[in-house]
C-alpha atoms as one frame of an Amber mdcrd trajectory, in Angstrom:
protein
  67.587 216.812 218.760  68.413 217.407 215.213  72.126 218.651 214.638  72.688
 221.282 211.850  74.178 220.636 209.223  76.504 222.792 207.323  77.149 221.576
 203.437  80.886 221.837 202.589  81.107 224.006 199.211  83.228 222.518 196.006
  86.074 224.315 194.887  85.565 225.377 192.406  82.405 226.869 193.395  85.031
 228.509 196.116  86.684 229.303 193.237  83.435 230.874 191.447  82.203 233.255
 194.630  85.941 234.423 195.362  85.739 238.506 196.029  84.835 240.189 192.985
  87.748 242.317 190.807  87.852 245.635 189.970  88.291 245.661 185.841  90.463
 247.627 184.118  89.463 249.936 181.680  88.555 249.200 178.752  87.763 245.677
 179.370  84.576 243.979 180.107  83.854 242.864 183.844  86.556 240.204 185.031
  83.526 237.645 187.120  80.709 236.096 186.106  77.245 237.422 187.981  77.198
 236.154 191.047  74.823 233.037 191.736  72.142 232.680 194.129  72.854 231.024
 196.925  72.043 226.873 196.888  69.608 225.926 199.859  71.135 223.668 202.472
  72.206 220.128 201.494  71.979 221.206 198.064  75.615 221.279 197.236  77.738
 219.242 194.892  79.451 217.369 197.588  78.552 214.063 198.225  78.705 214.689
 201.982  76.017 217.717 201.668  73.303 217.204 204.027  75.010 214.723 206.770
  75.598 215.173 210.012  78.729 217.190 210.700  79.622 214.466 213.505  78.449
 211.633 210.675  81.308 213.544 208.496  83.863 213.926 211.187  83.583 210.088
 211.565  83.763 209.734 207.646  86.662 211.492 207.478  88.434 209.550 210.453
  88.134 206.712 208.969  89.253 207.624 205.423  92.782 208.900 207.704  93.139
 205.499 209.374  92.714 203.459 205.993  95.119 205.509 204.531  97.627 204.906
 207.322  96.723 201.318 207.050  97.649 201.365 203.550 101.090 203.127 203.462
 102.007 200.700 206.853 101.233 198.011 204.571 102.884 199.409 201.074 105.829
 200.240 203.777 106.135 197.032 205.274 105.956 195.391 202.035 108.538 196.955
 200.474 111.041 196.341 203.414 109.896 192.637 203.311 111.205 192.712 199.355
 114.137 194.563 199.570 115.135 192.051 202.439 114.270 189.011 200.869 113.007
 187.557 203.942 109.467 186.737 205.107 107.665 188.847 207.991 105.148 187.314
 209.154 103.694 190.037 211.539 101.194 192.043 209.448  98.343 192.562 212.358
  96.484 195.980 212.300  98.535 196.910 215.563 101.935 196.148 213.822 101.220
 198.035 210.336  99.831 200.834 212.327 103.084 200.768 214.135 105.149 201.010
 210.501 102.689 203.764 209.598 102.839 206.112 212.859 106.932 205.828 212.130
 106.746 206.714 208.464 104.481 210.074 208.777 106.810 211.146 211.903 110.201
 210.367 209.770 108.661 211.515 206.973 107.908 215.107 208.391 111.106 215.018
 210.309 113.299 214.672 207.221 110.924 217.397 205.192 111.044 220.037 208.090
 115.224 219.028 208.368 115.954 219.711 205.085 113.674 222.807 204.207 115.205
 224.168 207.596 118.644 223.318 206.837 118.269 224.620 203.439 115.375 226.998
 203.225 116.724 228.560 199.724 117.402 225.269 197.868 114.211 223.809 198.711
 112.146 227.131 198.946 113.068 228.394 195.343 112.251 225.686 193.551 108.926
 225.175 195.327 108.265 228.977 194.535 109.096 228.625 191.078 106.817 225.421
 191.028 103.574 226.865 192.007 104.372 230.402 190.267 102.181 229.950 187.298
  99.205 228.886 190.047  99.787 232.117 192.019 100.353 234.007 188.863  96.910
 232.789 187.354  95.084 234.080 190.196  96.386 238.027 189.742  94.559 238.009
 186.222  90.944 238.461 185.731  88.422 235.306 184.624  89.153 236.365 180.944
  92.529 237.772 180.795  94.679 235.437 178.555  97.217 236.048 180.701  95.474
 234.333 183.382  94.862 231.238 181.278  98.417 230.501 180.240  99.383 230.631
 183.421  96.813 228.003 184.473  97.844 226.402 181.638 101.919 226.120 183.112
 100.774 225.219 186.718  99.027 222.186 184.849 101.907 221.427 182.624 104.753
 221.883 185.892 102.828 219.667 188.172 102.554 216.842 185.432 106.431 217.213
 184.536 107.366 217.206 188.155 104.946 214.437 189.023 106.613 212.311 186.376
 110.275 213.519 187.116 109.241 212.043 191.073 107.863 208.731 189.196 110.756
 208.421 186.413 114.138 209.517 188.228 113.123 208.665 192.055 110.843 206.249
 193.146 110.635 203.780 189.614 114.779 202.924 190.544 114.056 201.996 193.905
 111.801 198.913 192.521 114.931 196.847 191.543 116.360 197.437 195.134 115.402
 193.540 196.533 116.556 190.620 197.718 119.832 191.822 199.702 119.948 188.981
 202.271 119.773 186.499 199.973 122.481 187.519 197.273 125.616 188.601 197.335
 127.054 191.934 198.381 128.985 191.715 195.368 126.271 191.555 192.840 125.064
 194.879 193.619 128.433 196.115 192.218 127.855 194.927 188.380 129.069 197.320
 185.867 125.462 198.321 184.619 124.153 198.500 181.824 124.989 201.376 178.781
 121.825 203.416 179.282 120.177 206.206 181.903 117.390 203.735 183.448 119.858
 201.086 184.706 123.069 203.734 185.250 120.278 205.561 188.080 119.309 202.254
 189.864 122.790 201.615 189.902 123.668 205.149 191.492 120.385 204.570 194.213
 122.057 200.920 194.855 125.812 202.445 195.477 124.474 205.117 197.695 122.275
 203.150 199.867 125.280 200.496 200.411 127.843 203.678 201.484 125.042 204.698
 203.725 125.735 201.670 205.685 129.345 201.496 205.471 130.219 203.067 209.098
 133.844 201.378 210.087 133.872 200.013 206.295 135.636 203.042 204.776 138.365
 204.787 205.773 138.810 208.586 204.465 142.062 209.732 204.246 143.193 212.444
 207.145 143.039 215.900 205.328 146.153 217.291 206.523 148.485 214.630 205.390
 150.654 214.977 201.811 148.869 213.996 199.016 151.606 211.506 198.164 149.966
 209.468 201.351 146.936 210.065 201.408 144.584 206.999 199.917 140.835 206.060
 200.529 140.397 202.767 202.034 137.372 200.372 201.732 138.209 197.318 204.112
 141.628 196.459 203.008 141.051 198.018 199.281 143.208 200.941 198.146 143.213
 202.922 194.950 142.226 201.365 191.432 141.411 198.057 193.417 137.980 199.720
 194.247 135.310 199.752 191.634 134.675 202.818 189.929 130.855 203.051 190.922
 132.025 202.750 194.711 134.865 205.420 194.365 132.498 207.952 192.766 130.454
 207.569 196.095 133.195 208.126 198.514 134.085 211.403 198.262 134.261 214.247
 200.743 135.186 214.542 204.240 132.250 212.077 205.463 131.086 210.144 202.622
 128.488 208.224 205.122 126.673 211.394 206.017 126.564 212.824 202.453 125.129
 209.553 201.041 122.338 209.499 204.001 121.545 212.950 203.618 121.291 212.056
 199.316 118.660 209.351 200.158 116.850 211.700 202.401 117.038 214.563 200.316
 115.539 212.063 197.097 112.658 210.839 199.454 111.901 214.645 200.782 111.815
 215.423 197.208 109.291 213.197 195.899 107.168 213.881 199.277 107.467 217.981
 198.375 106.624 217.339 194.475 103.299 215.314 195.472 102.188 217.966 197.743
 102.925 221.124 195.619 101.601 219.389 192.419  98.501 218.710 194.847  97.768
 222.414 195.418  98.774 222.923 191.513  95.827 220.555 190.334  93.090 221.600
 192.594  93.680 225.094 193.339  93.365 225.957 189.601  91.936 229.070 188.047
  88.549 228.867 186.386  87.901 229.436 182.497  84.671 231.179 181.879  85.015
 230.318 177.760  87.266 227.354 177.403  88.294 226.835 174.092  89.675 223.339
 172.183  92.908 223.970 173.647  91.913 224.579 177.460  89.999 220.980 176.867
  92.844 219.349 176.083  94.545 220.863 179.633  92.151 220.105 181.360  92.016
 216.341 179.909  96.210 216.669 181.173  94.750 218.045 184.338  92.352 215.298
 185.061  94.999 212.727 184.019  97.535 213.828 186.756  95.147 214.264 189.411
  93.405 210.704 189.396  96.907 208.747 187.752  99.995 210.217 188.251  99.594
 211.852 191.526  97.607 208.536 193.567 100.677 206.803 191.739 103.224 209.030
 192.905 101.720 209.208 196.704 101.400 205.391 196.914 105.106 205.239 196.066
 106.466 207.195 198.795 105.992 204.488 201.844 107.240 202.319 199.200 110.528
 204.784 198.881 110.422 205.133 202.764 110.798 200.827 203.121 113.465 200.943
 201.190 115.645 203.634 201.490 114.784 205.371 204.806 113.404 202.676 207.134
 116.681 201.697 210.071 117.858 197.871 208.458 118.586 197.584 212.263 117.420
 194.205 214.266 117.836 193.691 217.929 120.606 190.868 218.467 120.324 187.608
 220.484 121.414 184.260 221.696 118.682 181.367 222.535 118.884 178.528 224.648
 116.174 175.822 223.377 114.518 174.051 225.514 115.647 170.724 224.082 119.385
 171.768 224.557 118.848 172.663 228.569 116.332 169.552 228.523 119.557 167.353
 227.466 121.645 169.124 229.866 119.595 168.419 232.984 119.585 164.765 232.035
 123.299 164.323 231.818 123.531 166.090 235.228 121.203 163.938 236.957 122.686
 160.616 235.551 126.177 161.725 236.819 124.765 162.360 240.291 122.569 159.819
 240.497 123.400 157.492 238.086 125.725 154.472 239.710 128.092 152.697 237.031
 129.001 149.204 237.577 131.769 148.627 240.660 131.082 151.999 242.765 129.222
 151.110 246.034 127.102 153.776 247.224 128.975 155.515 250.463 131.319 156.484
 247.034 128.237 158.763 246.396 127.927 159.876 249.827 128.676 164.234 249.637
 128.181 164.393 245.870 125.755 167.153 244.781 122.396 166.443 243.974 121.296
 167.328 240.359 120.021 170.368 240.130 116.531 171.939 238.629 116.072 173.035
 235.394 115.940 176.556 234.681 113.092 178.713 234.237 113.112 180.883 231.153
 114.458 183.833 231.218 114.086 186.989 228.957 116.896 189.548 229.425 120.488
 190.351 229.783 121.157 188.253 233.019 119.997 185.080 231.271 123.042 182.854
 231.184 124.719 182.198 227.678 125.421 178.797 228.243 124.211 176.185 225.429
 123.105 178.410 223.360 123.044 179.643 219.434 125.631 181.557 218.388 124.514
 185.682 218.123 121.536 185.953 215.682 119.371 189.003 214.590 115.703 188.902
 215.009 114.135 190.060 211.904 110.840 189.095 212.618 109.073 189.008 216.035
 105.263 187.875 216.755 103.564 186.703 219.996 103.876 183.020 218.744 107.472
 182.818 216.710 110.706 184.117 216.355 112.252 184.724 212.855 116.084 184.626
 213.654 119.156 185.392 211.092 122.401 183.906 211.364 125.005 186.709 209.953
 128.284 184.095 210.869 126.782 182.378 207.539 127.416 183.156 204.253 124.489
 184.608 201.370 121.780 183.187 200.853 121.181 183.681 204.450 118.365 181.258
 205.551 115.736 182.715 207.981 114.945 180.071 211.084 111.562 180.232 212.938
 111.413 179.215 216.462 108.478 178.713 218.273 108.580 180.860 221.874 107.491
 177.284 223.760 110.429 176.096 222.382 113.034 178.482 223.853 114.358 178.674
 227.365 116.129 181.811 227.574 116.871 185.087 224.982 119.707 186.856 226.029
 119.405 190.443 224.683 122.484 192.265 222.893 121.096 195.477 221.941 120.581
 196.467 217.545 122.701 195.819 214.935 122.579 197.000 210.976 122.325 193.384
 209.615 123.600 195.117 206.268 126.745 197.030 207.971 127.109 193.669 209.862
 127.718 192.443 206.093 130.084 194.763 205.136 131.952 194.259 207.965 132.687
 190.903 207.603 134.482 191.155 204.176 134.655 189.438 201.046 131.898 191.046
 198.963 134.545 192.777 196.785 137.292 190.719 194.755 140.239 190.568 196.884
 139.115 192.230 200.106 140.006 190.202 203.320 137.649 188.194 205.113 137.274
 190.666 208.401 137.039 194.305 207.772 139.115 195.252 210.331 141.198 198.237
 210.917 144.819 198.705 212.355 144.612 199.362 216.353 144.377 203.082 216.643
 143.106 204.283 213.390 139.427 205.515 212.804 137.503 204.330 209.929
């Protein structure tokens, strides 16, 4: 049994057969005649004529490859700004990464348009005015043009502004396990391009300063009150850190910047989507409407796959949680070493003891069986590490007690005889705790007992 099919219609030709205008007097008619209708499978789509199941399918699987693609751009980017190897990159895994990103990433947009419907909901009105302007003006009012003409010219400006200010920055943000803290807090360089990768940098290290700083209690004198980073008071805290620390709950404001920079970029690329595509249609385009369409043509197929690309990027980098679940292994050769000292001492008979001496001793006991979970005993084991990497066949574990470069070790599961499980920790607040990534800070950020950070 044949299914029907039903051609999907371009749109511009949408844009062609929209309900016909009354003109105003004086003027010629505002359409063009309208066209015959096109037979079936006759359209300018290149799906015209197929099955509407065969296109459902189609369409599925252009979704899943472009999940596929931001949980890889995603996990990519978190692999770089770590500086650390992940070796799980399975279809499962980046599917995972890309399930997370579009929920976080619709979280944070419906957050902050909720939380601030008139900051965010001007400027996207103002944004796609010219688009909804054009549309109020007949086919060959000028009026209608130049404001077809601004919708093309805003969406290319804010697609850059997204590219330029926001998402370009966050491409020097790398390597953070295995360089210093302290690096990131070089005086940068005299001009706007470095000074903005340096502000990005400053505010994604406050984000991850909970317990590091220490704001002042409001309603103390101002001749006591001083802003503490982990033993650092006053001038002995750089200048690009101070400017970062300000307000009531510096954390939260420099979380809610990165958010608000990411939500941003993801609001531009939609908007300047709409801008591009739901354009108004020139019946006589002259030299000049060539050249914006040219513009046109140029955002839509480099600036905005450019921009949209970029925003899992964004998302690895400064949204995705630098949290890792922490644990202690016991390896098999450690417990293997164990059991052999504890049967020689209860078996074992040094030279001079008789055996009725051994009479009532303990036999040696079994070894073990491994264990995963918080029971497992401790005993013999590494000191706490973070897993930053888990697969079916290997662990990727990170010693924080160390000092940068911090060197990733890979232990094979058959090799390992218990994990005891500690819950997650921020390996880069774990940093910061620990000191000594400023110039005269002690080596354990730790406050006095009974005050807050």
């Amino acid at each position: 049994m044949m299914i029907p099919s039903f051609p999907l219609s371009s749109m511009s030709s949408f844009l062609e057969r929209r309900k016909r205008r009354v003109p105003h007097s004086g003027t010629p008619a505002s359409h063009a005649p309208d066209q015959p209708a096109k037979p079936d499978g006759a359209g300018s789509d290149g799906f015209a004529g197929l099955p509407q199941a065969t296109t459902a399918w189609i369409g599925a699987l252009g979704i899943t490859a472009g999940l596929a693609a931001a949980g890889f751009i995603g996990k990519l980017s978190l692999q770089q700004f770590l500086g650390i190897e992940l070796g799980n990159w399975t279809a499962l895994d980046l599917s995972i990464f890309a399930g997370r990103w579009a929920i976080d990433t619709l979280t944070i947009v419906l957050q902050g348009t909720l939380a601030h419907p008139f900051l965010w909901g001007g400027p996207i009105l103002l944004y796609l005015a010219p688009t909804l302007l054009s549309f109020t003006f007949p086919l060959d009012d000028r009026r209608g043009q130049i404001a077809a003409r601004l919708s093309i010219v805003f969406a290319a400006l804010g697609l850059c502004y997204a590219l330029v200010w926001c998402e370009v920055p966050t491409l020097s943000l790398k390597n953070w396990l295995t360089s210093e803290i302290g690096d990131q807090f070089v005086t940068p360089l005299p001009n706007k391009a470095a000074t903005r990768v340096d502000d990005i940098r400053t505010t994604l290290l406050v984000s991850k300063m909970d317990g590091v700083v220490q704001v002042p209690d409001p309603l103390l004198p101002l001749s006591v009150k001083s802003l503490t980073v982990c033993g650092l008071v006053g001038d002995r805290i750089p200048d690009n850190l101070r400017q970062h620390l300000k307000g009531p709950s510096p954390i939260h404001a420099a979380k809610e910047t990165l958010e608000g920079i990411y939500a941003a970029c993801v609001i531009i690329c939609l908007t300047s989507l709409v801008a591009l595509y739901l354009h108004q249609v020139v019946e006589k385009p002259t030299l000049l409407d060539d050249g914006f369409r040219l513009l046109r043509i140029s955002a839509s197929y480099v600036l905005l796959p450019l921009v949209a690309a970029l925003i899992p990027y964004m998302y690895g980098k400064l949204i995705y949680p630098s949290t890792f679940p922490s644990v202690t292994v016991t390896l098999k050769g450690d417990d293997a070493k164990d059991s052999e000292k504890s049967e020689k001492d209860s078996a074992g008979q040094p030279k001079g003891t008789n055996a009725a001496e051994q009479k009532g001793k303990p036999a040696a006991q079994p070894a073990a069986k491994p264990i995963d979970g918080d029971d497992a005993p401790a005993s013999n084991s590494t000191s706490r590490m973070l897993v930053v990497d888990e697969t079916d066949k290997d662990l990727s574990l990170l010693d924080t007690q160390k000092n940068a470069p911090y060197e990733i070790e890979i232990r094979d599961r058959s090799e390992i005889t218990y994990i005891v499980r500690y819950g997650k920790e921020d390996v880069l607040n774990t940093i910061l705790r620990k000191g000594k990534w400023l110039p005269g800070m002690p080596v354990n950020c730790t406050f006095p007992q009974g005050v807050q950070p």
